[in-house]
C-alpha positions, -999 to +999 in steps of 0.1 A: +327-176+713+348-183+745+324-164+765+298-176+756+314-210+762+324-202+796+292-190+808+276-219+798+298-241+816+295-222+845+256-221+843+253-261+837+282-266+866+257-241+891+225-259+880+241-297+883+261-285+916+227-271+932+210-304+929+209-333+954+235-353+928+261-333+930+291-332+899+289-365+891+255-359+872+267-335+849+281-357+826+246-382+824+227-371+799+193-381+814+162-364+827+173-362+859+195-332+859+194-296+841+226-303+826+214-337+815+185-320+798+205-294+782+228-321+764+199-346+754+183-314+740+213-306+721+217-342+708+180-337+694+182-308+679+211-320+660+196-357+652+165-332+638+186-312+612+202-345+600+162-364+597+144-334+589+169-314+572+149-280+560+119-286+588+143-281+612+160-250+596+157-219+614+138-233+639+166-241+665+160-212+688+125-221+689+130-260+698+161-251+719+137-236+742+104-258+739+128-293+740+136-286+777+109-273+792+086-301+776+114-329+791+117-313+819+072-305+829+070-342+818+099-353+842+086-333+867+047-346+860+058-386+857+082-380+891+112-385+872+130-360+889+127-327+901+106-333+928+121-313+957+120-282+934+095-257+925+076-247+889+086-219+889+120-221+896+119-258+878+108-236+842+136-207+849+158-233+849+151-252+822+146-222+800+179-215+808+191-248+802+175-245+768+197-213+757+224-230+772+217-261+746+214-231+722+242-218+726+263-250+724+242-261+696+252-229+672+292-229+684+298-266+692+275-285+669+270-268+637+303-262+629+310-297+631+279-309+611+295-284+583+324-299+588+346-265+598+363-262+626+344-250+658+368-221+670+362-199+649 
């Protein structure tokens, strides 16, 4: 689990880092940042298991992936953000942004909807 942790962090510190913000939007959960999209895409999928319960089962890798590039096209679309970079580099990056909210979603969040303890 602590790789997978760490690449993550480095992968949402590169994608916040290479935009015009800088660090400081990597904690702002917004549509304005890849890291932002990643943790509001995370805080979905989990608000979905609580609502939805057995809809949502199963499905996570699915809307982990679909949740940010969806933000992020309609970000992109309504000039939110994002406007400096280009679609195809824009969807890598949220794809990869999604996995990331993947992965945090299956180590970090689960566990502490179970109620275990996340490390292990």
């Amino acid at each position: 689990m602590f790789w997978w942790t760490s690449v993550f962090l480095f992968m949402m510190a590169g994608l916040a880092l290479a935009q015009d913000g800088g660090a400081a939007d990597a904690v702002n959960p917004s549509l304005a940042t890849y890291a932002g999209i990643a943790a509001l895409t995370t805080m979905l999928i989990g608000a979905g298991k609580k609502l939805f319960g057995d809809k949502v089962k199963g499905k996570e890798p699915l809307l982990a992936i679909g949740i940010p590039i969806l933000l992020g096209v309609a970000a992109k679309l309504t000039h939110i953000s994002f406007d400096s970079t280009d679609w195809v580099s824009h969807v890598v990056a949220l794809a990869l942004a999604g996995i990331g909210s993947g992965i945090i979603h299956d180590k970090l969040v689960n566990p502490l909807l179970k109620g275990t303890d996340p490390k292990n």
